[in-house]
BALUMLUM-832307 format. One line per field, with one value per residue (C-alpha): chain; residue number from 1; x, y, z. Coordinates in steps of 0.05 Angstrom, whole numbers, padded with zeros to 5 digits, always signed. Example, Ala and Ser with C-alpha at 12.3 -4.5 7.8 and 13.67 -1.06 7.14 Angstrom:
kette: A / A
nr: 1 / 2
u: +00246 / +00273
v: -00090 / -00021
w: +00156 / +00143
! end
This chain:
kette: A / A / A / A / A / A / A / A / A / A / A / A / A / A / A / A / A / A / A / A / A / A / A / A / A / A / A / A / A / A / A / A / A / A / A / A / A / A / A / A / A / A / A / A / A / A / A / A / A / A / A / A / A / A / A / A / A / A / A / A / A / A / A / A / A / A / A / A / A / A / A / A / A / A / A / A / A / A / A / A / A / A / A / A / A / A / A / A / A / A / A / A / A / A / A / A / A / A / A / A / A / A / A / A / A / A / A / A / A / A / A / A / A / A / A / A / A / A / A / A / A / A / A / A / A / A / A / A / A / A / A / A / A / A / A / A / A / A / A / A
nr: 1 / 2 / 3 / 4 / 5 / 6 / 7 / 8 / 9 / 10 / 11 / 12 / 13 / 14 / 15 / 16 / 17 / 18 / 19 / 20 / 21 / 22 / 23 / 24 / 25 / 26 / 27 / 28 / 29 / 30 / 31 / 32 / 33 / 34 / 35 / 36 / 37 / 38 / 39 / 40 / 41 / 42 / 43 / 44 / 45 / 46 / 47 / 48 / 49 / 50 / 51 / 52 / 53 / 54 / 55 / 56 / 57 / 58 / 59 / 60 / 61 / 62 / 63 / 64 / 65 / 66 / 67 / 68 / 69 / 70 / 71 / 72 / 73 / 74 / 75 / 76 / 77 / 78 / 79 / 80 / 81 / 82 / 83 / 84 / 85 / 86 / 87 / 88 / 89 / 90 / 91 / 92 / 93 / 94 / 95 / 96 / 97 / 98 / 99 / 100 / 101 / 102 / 103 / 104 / 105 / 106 / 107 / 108 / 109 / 110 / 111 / 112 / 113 / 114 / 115 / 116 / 117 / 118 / 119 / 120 / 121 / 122 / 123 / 124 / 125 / 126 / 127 / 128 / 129 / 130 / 131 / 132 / 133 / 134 / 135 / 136 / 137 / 138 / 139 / 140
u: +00000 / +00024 / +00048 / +00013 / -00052 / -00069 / -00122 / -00089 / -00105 / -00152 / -00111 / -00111 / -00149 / -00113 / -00085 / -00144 / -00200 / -00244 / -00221 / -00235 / -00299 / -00325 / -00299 / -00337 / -00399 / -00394 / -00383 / -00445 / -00486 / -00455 / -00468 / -00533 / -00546 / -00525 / -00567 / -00531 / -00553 / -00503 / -00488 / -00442 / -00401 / -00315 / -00332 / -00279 / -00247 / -00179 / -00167 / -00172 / -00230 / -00268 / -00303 / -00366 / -00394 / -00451 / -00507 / -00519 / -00579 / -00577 / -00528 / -00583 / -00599 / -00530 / -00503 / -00557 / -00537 / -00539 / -00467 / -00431 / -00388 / -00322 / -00316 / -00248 / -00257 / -00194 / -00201 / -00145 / -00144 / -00114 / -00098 / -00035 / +00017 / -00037 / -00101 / -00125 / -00142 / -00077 / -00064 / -00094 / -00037 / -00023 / -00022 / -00088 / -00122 / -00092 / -00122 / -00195 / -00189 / -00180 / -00235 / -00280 / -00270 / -00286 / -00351 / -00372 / -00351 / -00384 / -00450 / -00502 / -00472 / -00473 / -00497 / -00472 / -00425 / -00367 / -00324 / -00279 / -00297 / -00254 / -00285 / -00236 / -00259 / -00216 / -00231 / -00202 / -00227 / -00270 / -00285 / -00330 / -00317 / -00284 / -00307 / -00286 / -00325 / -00290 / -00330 / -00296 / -00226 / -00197 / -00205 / -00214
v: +00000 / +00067 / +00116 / +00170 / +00144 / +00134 / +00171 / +00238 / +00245 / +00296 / +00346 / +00359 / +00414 / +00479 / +00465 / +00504 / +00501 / +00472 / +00513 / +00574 / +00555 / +00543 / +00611 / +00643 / +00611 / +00637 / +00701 / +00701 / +00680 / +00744 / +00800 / +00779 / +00780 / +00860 / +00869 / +00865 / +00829 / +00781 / +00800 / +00762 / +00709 / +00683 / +00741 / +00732 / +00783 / +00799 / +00831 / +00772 / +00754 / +00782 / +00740 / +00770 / +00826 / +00856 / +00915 / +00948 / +00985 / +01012 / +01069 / +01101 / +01146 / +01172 / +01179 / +01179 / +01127 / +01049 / +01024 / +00962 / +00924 / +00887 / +00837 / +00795 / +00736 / +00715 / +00640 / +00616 / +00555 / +00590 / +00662 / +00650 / +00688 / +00745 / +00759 / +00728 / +00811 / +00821 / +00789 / +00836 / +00878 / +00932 / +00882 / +00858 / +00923 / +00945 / +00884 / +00894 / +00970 / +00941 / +00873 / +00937 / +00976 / +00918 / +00903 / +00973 / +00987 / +00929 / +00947 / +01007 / +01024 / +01102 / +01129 / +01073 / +01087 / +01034 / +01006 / +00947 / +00901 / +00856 / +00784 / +00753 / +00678 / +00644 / +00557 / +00510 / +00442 / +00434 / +00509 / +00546 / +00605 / +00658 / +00723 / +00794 / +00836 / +00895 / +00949 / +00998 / +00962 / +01009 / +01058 / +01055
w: +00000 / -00020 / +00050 / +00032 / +00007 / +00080 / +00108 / +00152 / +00227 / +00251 / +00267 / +00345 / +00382 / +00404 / +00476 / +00517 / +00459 / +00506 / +00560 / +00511 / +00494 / +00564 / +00581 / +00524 / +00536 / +00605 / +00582 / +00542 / +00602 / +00638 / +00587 / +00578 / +00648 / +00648 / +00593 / +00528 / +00472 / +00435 / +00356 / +00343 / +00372 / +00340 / +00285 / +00238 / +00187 / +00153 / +00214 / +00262 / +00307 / +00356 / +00409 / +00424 / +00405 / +00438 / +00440 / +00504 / +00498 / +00572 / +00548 / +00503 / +00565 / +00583 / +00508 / +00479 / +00426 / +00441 / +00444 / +00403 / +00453 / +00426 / +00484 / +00491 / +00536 / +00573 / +00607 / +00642 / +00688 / +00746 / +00768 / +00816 / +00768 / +00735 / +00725 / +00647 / +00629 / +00640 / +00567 / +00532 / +00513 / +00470 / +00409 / +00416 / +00427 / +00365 / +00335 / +00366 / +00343 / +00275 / +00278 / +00303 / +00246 / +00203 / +00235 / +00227 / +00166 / +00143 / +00174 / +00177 / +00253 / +00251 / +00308 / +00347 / +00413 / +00418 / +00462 / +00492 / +00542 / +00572 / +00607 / +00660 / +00675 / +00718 / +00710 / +00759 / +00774 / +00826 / +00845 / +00825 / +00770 / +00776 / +00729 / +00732 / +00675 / +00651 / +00610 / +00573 / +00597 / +00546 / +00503 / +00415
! end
């Protein structure tokens, strides 16, 4: 039998997919709960990718526009050297500025307010969660 005729292994998951994903999940669960509405959820474009991203209409009264949330979600399976927002560094709020742009250019949005959110979820086994929500953890 010809090598390379063989069928190829599936490649293997990321280290921390699931890990990620559980994170996110959670992360949904606790924006809804302060109101926002999910649009959009590993929104990809040449850019890179944006987790979530979320309406909060609550901000119609104070700015008098509803706001689009960018929301990174940082899930880490413990928190003894630093806290998971911690790794969203200047890099990757360059890249959300950018994924943001995307989004909006890519979408009737004027009139919109935006802004970054950061979601700090803290995993380990047998405890329960740890999450620290962050709006407006920086500025666009």
């Amino acid at each position: 039998m010809w090598p390379f005729s063989r069928k190829r292994a599936r490649a293997k998951e990321a280290p921390g997919g699931e890990l990620g994903r559980r994170g996110e999940k959670l992360a949904r669960r606790i924006l809804k709960k302060h109101g926002l509405k999910i649009l959009a959820a590993n929104y990809r474009c040449p850019a890179g990718e944006a987790d979530l991203i979320a309406l909060d209409p609550s901000t119609r009264k104070e700015y008098g526009a509803e706001t689009i949330a960018f929301v990174e979600v940082k899930t880490r399976r413990s928190d003894r050297y630093t806290d998971p927002a911690s790794a969203v560094d200047a890099a990757k709020r360059r890249r959300l500025r950018k994924i943001a742009d995307c989004y909006l250019n890519s979408r009737e949005a004027e009139g919109y307010a935006v802004r970054f959110d950061v979601v700090s979820i803290v995993l380990q086994p047998g405890a329960e969660p740890k999450v620290r929500y962050i709006p407006n953890a920086f500025q666009g």
